[in-house]
C-alpha positions as CSV (number, residue, x, y, z in Angstrom):
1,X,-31.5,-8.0,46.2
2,X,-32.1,-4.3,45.8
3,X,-30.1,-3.3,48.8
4,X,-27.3,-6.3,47.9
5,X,-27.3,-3.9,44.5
6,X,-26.9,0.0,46.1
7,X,-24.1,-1.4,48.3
8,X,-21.9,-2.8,45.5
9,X,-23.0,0.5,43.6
10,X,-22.0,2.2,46.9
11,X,-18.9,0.5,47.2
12,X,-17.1,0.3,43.4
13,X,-18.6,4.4,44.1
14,X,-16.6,5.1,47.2
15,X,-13.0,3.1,45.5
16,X,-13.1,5.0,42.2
17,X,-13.3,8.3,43.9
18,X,-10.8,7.0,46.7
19,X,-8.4,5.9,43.9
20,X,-8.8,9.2,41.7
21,X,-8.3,11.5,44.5
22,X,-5.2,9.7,45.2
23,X,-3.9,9.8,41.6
24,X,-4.8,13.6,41.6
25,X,-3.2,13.9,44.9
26,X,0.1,12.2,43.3
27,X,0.2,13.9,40.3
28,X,0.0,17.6,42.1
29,X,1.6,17.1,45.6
30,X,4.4,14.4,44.1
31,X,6.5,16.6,42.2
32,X,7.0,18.8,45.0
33,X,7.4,16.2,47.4
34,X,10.5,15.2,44.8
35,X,11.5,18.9,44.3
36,X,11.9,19.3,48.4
37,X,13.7,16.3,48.5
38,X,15.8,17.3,45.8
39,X,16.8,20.5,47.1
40,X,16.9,19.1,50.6
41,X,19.8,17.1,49.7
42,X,21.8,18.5,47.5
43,X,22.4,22.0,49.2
44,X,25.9,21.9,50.9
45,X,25.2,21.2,54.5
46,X,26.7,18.6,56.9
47,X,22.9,17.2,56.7
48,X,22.1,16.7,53.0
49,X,22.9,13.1,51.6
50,X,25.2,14.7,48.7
51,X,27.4,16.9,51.4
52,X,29.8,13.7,51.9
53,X,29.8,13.5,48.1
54,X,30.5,16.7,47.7
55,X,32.9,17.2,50.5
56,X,35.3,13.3,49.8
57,X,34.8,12.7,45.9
58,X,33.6,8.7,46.1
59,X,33.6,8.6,42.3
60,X,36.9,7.1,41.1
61,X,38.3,9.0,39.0
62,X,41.5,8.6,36.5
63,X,43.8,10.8,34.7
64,X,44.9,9.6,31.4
65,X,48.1,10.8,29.7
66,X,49.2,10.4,26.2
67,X,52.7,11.8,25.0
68,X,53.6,12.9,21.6
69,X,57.2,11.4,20.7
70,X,59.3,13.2,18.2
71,X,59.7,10.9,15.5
72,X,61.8,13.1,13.8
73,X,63.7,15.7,16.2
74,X,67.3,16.4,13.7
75,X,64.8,17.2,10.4
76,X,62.8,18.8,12.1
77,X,65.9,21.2,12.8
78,X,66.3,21.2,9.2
79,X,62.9,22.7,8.7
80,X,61.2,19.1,8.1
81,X,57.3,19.2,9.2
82,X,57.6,17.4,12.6
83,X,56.2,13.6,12.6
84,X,54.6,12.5,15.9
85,X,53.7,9.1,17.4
86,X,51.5,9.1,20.3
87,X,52.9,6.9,23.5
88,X,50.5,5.8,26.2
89,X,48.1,6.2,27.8
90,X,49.8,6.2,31.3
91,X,47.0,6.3,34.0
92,X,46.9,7.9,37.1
93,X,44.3,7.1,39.9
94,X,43.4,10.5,41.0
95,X,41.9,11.3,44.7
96,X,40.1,14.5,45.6
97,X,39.1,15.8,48.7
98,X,38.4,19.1,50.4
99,X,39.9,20.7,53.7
100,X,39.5,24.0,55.3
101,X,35.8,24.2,54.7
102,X,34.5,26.9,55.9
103,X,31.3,28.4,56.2
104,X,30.0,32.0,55.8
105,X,26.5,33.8,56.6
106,X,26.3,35.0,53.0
107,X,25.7,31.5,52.2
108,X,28.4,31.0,51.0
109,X,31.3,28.3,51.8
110,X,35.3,28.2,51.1
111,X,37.3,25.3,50.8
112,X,40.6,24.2,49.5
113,X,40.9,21.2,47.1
114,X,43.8,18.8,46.9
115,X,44.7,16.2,44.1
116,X,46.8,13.0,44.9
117,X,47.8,10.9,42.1
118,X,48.6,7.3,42.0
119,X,50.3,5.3,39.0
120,X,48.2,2.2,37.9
121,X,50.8,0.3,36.0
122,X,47.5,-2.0,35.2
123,X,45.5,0.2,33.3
124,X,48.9,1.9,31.9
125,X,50.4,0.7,28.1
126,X,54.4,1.5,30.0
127,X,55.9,2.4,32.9
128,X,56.9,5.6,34.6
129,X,60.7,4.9,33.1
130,X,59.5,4.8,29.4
131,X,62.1,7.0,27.2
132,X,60.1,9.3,25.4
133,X,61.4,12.4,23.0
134,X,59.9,15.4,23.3
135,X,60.9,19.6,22.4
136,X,63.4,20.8,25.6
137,X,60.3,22.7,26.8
138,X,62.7,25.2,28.6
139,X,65.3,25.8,26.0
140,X,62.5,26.2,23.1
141,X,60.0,28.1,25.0
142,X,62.8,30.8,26.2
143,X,64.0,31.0,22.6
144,X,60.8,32.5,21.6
145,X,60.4,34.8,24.9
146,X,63.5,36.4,23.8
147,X,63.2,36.5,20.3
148,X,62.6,40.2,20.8
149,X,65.2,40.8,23.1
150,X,69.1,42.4,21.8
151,X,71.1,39.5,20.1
152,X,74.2,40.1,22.0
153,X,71.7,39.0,24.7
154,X,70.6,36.1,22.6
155,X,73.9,35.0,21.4
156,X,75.1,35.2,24.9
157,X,72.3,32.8,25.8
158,X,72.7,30.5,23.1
159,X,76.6,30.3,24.0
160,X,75.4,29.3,27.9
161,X,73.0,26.7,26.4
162,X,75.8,25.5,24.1
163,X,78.0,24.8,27.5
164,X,75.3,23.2,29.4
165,X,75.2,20.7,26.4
166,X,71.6,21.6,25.8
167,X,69.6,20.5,22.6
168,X,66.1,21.7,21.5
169,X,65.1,17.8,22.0
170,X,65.5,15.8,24.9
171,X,65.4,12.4,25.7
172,X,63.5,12.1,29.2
173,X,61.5,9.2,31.4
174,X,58.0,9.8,31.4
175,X,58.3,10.4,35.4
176,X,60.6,13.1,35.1
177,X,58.4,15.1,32.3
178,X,55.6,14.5,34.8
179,X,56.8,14.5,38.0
180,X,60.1,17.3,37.5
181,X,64.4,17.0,36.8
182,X,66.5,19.1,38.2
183,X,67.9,21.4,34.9
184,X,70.7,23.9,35.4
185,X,69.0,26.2,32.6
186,X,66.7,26.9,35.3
187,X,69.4,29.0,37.0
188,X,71.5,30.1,33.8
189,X,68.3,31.5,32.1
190,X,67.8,33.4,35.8
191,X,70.8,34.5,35.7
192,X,71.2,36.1,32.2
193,X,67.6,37.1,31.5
194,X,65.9,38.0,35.0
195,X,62.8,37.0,36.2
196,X,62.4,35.3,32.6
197,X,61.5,31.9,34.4
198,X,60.1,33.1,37.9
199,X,60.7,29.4,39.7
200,X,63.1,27.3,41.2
201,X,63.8,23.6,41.9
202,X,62.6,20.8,39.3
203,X,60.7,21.4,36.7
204,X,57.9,19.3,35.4
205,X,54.4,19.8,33.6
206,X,52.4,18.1,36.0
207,X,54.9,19.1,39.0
208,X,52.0,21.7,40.7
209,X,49.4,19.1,39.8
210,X,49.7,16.5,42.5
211,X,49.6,16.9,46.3
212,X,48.3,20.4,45.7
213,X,45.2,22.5,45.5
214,X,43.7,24.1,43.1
215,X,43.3,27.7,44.8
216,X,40.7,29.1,47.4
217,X,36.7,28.7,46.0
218,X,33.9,30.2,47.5
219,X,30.9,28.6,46.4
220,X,27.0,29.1,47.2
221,X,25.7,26.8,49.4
222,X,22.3,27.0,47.9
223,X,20.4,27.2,51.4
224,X,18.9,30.3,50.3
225,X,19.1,30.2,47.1
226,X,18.8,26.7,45.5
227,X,19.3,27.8,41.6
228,X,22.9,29.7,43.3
229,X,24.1,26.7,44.7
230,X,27.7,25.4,43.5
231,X,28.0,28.9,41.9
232,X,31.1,30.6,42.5
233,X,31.4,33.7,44.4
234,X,35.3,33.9,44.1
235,X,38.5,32.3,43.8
236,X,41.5,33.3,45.7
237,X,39.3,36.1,46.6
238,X,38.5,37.6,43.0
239,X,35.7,37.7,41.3
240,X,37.2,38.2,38.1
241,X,41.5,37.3,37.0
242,X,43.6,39.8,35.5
243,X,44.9,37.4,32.7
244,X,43.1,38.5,29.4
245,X,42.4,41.5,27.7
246,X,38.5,42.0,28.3
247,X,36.4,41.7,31.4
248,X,34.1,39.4,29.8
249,X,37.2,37.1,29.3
250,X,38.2,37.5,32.8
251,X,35.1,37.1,34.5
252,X,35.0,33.7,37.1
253,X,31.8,32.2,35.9
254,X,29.6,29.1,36.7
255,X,30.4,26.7,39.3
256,X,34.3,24.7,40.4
257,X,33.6,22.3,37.8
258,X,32.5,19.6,40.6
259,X,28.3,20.1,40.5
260,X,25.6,22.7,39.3
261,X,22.2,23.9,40.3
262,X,19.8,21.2,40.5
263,X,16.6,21.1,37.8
264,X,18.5,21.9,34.8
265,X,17.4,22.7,31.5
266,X,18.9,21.5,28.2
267,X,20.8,24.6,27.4
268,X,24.4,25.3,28.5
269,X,26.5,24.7,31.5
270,X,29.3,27.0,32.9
271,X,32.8,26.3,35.2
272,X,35.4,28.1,36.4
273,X,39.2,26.1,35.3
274,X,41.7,27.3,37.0
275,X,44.5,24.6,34.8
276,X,42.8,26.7,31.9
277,X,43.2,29.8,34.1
278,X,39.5,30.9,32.6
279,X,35.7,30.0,32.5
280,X,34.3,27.0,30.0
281,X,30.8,27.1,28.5
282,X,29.8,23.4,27.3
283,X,26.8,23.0,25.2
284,X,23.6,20.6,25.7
285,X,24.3,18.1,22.9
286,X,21.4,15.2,23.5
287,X,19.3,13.4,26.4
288,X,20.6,10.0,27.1
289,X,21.1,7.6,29.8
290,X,23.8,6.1,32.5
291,X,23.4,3.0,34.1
292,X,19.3,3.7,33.8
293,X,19.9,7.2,35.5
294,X,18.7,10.1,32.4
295,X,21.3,12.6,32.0
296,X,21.8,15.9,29.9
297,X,24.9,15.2,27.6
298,X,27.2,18.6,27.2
299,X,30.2,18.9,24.9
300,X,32.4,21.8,24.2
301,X,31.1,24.2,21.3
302,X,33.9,24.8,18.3
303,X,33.8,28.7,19.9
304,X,35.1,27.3,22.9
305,X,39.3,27.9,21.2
306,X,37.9,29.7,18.6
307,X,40.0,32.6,17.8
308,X,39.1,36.2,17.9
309,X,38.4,36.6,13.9
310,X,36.1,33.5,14.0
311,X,34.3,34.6,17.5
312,X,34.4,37.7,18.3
313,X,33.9,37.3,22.2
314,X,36.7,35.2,22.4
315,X,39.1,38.2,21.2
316,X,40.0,39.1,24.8
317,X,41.9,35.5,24.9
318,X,44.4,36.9,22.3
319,X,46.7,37.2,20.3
320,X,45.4,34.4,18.3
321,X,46.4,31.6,16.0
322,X,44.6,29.7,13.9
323,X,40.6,28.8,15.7
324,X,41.5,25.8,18.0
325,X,44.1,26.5,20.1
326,X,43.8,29.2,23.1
327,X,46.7,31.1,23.9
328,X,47.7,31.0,27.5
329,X,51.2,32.3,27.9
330,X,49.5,34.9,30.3
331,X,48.8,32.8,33.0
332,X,51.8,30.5,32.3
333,X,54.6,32.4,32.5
334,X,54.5,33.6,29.5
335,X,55.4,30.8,27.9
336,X,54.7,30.0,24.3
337,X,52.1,27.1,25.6
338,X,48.9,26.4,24.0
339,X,45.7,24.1,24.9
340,X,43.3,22.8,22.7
341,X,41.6,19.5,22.0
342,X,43.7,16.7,21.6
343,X,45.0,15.8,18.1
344,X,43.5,19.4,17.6
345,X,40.0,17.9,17.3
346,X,37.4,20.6,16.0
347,X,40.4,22.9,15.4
348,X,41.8,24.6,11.4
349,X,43.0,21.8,9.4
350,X,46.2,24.2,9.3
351,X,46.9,22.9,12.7
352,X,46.5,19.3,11.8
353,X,48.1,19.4,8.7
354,X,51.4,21.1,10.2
355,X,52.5,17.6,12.1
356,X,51.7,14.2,10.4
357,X,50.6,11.2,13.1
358,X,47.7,13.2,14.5
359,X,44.0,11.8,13.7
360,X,41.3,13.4,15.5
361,X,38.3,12.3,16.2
362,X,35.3,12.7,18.2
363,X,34.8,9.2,19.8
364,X,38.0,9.5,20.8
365,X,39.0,13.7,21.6
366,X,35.8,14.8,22.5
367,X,35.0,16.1,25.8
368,X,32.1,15.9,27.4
369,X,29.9,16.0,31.0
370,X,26.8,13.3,31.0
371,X,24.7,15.1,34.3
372,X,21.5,14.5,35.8
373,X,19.2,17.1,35.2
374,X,17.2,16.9,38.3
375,X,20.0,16.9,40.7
376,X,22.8,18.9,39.0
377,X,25.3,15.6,39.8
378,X,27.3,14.4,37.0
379,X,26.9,10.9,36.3
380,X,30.0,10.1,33.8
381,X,32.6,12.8,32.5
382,X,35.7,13.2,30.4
383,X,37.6,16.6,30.3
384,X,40.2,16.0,27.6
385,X,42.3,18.7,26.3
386,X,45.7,19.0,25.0
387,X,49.1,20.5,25.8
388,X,51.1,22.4,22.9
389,X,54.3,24.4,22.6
390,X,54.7,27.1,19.9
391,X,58.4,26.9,18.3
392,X,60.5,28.5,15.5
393,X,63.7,29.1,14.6
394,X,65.0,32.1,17.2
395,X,68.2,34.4,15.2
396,X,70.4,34.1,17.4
397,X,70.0,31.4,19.2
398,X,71.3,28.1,17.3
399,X,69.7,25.4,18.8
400,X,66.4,26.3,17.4
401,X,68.3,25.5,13.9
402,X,65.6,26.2,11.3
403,X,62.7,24.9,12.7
404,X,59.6,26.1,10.8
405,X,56.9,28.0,13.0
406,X,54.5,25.4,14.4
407,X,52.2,24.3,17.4
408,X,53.7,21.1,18.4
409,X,51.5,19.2,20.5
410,X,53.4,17.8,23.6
411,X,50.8,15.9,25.5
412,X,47.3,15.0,25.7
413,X,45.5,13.8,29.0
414,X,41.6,12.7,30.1
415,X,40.2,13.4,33.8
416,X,37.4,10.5,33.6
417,X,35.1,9.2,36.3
418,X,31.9,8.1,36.6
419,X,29.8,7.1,39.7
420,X,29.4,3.3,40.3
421,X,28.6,0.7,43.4
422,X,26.7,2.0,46.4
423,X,26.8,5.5,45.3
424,X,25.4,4.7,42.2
425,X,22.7,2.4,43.8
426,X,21.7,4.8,46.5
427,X,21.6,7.6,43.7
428,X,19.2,5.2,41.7
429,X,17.2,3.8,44.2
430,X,16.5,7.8,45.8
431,X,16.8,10.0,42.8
432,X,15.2,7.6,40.0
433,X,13.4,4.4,41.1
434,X,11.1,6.3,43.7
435,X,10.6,9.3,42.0
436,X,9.3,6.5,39.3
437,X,7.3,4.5,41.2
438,X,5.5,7.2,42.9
439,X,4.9,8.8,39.1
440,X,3.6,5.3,37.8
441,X,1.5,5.2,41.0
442,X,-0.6,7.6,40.4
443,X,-1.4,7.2,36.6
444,X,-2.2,3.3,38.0
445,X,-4.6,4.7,40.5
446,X,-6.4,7.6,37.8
447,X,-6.3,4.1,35.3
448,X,-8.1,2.0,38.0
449,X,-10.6,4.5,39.4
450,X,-12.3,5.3,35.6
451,X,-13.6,1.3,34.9
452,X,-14.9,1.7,38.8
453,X,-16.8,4.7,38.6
454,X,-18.3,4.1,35.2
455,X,-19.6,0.6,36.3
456,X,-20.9,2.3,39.6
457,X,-22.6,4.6,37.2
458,X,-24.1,1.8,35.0
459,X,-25.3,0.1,38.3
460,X,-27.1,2.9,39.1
461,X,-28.3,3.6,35.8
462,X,-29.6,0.2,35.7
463,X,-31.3,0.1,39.1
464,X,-33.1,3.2,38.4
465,X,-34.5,1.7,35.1
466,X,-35.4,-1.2,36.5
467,X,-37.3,0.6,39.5
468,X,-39.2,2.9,36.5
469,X,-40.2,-0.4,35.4
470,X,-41.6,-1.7,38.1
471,X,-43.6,1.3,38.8
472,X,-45.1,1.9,35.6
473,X,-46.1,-1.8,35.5
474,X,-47.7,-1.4,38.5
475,X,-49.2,1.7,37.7
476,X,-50.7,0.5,34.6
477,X,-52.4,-2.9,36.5
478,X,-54.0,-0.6,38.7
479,X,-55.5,1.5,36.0
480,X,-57.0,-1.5,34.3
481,X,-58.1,-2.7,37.5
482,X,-60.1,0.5,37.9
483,X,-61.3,0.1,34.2
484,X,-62.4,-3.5,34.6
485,X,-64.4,-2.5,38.1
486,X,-66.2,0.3,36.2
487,X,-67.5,-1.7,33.6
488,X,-68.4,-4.7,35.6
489,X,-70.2,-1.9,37.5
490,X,-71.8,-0.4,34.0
491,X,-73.1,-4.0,33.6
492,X,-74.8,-4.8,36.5
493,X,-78.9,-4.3,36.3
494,X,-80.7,-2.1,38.6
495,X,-81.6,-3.0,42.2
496,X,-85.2,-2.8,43.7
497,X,-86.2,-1.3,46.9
498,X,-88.2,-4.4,48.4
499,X,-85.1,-6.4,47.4
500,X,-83.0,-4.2,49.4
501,X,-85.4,-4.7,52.0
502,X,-85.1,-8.4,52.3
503,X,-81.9,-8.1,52.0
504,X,-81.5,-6.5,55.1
505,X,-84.1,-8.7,56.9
């Protein structure tokens, strides 16, 4: 029975300190098990599990375009405010992939990436030959890139515009505002103002956009330096752009927009844009989740078009309207074109108030970037911003009419995607659901080994009493024994010698 008890005490012993060491062991040596694996597969090389990811972008993603018709083109000639209906959206299946990768002992790696658009007449509210009126981008953009020029030289153009038949609104398909028309103001505005519109052939807004790349990036791989990785070292070879007025403007910051440095921290996020021909801080907003993946949620700040009066740093990006729009004429040609958030969301109510049909709203207008912390991979985006064109009556040239000074917002479009299917299930099943398991593990084993030790303890604890029991017990019959044998000897009368005697005989 006694030896039945010390194994069992023995035994519950021996698992409690088995299972405790292992929960220890779990809760020190799993997170860095995690971390390794984390950084092991992420960096950019052939080997890692999120290099084919990186390299052939699985997620599908769509770009989203919403016009702004001209309600109102002829009063708004008359100096009428300008009324606006929004047409769309007209979805594009966009498909990204990288070529000429190339890698450098700086650890570093270039690559070129290319955009292909497809129209998904499915997911689209029209067609590619919807009618839509919109400003004669050309015509009232050069109005106001002369508008300081001599006005024989801007009577002279308006009398070339007047005999191509051009208007300061035009009636156009949504293909050809996308995709490019052939214009013969392209040529006339060469020939009479030089070098004023540097380009020939069709023009379009999203003409450079598909079937092209989006300049030379040299990234960090991260095999050296994990917290570098995605980071870009330059694009087209510069480390900064010449396009603003400040270094700290120019300066090519944060990673292509794609991925960031794994084991973020709920702070900010940086990327270089090279359709905003600058770098975009976003802000950590809230902690959330995607399809049971945790993600860091980061939306744009209202500095981000924040004019120089308003933010200071942002004075480089002038000169400046109201806070909301960003000037980028600069890197456009110098064309009177402005971004901001569609329906000039989180921008001076001037701006909204100037055109009637616009309703922002965050739901709705809002960028933002859900990515998971760990890992640095976004899990569910949407980069919205908006297109504008700054016009105004021009002296001099008559087909501005008297249009009152105002940002008129041409176009609005959303690059969305999130990850989904196997991706999403391999990212789940490596990133989350082991990572979990492995952290429930070892709680489970520190939860199971406490009740095993303690009742090993209280088997003990109870043996040993039992044993002083015993012994005292036993001690105290043989003391009474001894008491009872010296008083039976106390009682017992003398002996005599003869009876000793025949004793013996």
């Amino acid at each position: 029975m006694a030896a039945a008890r010390r194994g069992a005490v023995l035994g519950l012993g021996l698992a409690g300190a088995v299972l405790a060491a292992l929960g220890i062991c779990l809760l020190v040596v799993g997170p860095l098990v995690v971390r390794e694996q984390v950084v092991k597969n992420v960096r950019i090389n052939p080997s890692s599990i999120a290099f084919s990811m990186w390299k052939d972008i699985p997620v599908p993603f769509y770009l989203s375009v919403h016009f702004f018709e001209v309600v109102n083109p002829q009063e708004v000639l008359q100096g009428a405010k300008p009324v606006v209906n929004e047409r769309g959206p007209y979805v594009y299946r966009e498909f990204r992939y990288k070529t000429n990768i190339t890698f450098h002992d700086n650890d570093t790696v270039s690559f070129l990436e290319y955009r292909n658009l497809f129209f998904c007449p499915e997911l689209s509210a029209g067609t590619e030959d919807d009618y839509i009126v919109i400003p004669n981008i050309l015509l009232m953009g050069a109005a106001v890139m002369v508008e300081k020029l001599p006005n024989f030289v801007k009577l002279l153009l308006s009398g070339a515009l007047a005999g191509l038949k051009q208007e300061a609104f035009m009636n156009r398909t949504v293909g050809e505002i996308m995709w490019g028309y052939e214009d013969p103001l392209i040529d006339t505005l060469n020939m009479l103002v030089p070098g004023l519109i540097p380009f020939q052939g069709k023009f379009g807004l999203f003409v450079e956009f598909n079937s092209s790349d989006s300049g030379l990036f040299t990234v960090y791989t991260g095999m050296e330096d994990i917290s570098r990785i995605h980071m870009v070292d330059s694009w087209n070879g510069l480390r900064k752009v010449n396009y603003w007025q400040t270094d700290e403007c120019n300066m090519i910051n944060g990673t292509s927009g794609e991925m960031w440095p794994p084991f973020m921290s709920p702070t900010s996020l940086e990327f270089y844009s090279p359709d905003a021909c600058r770098s975009m801080k976003l802000v950590y907003e809230q902690s959330g989740e995607f399809e049971g993946v945790p993600t860091y949620r980061f939306v744009a700040p209202k500095t981000l078009f924040a004019n120089g009066t308003d933010y200071p740093p942002n004075e480089g990006f002038c000169p400046c309207l109201q806070s909301g729009v960003q000037n980028v004429s600069s890197c456009r040609l110098n064309a009177p074109l402005f971004l901001s958030h569609p329906h000039f969301y989180d921008a001076d109510p001037v701006l909204v108030n100037a055109v009637d049909g616009l309703h922002p709203n965050k739901e709705q207008h809002a960028l933002f970037l859900d990515v998971h912390p760990m890992t640095g991979i976004p899990m569910n985006c949407s980069i919205k911003l908006q297109l504008n064109l700054y016009i105004k009556q021009v002296s001099g040239i008559i087909q501005t009419g008297k249009t009152q000074p105002v940002v008129l917002p041409l176009l609005w479009f959303a690059e969305s995607g999130s990850i989904e299917g196997s991706v999403l299930k391999q990212f789940y099943t490596n990133l989350v659901l082991i990572p979990s398991v492995l952290d429930y593990l070892q709680y489970i084993f520190l939860g199971l080994s406490i009740p095993l030790i303690i009742t090993a303890a209280v088997l003990m604890a109870t043996s040993k009493e039992k044993c002083s029991l015993f012994w005292s017990s036993n001690k105290k019959n043989s003391d009474i024994n001894k008491a009872n044998q010296a008083t039976s000897a106390k009682k017992l009368p003398p002996v005599k010698g003869t009876v000793l005697r025949e004793a013996r005989l």
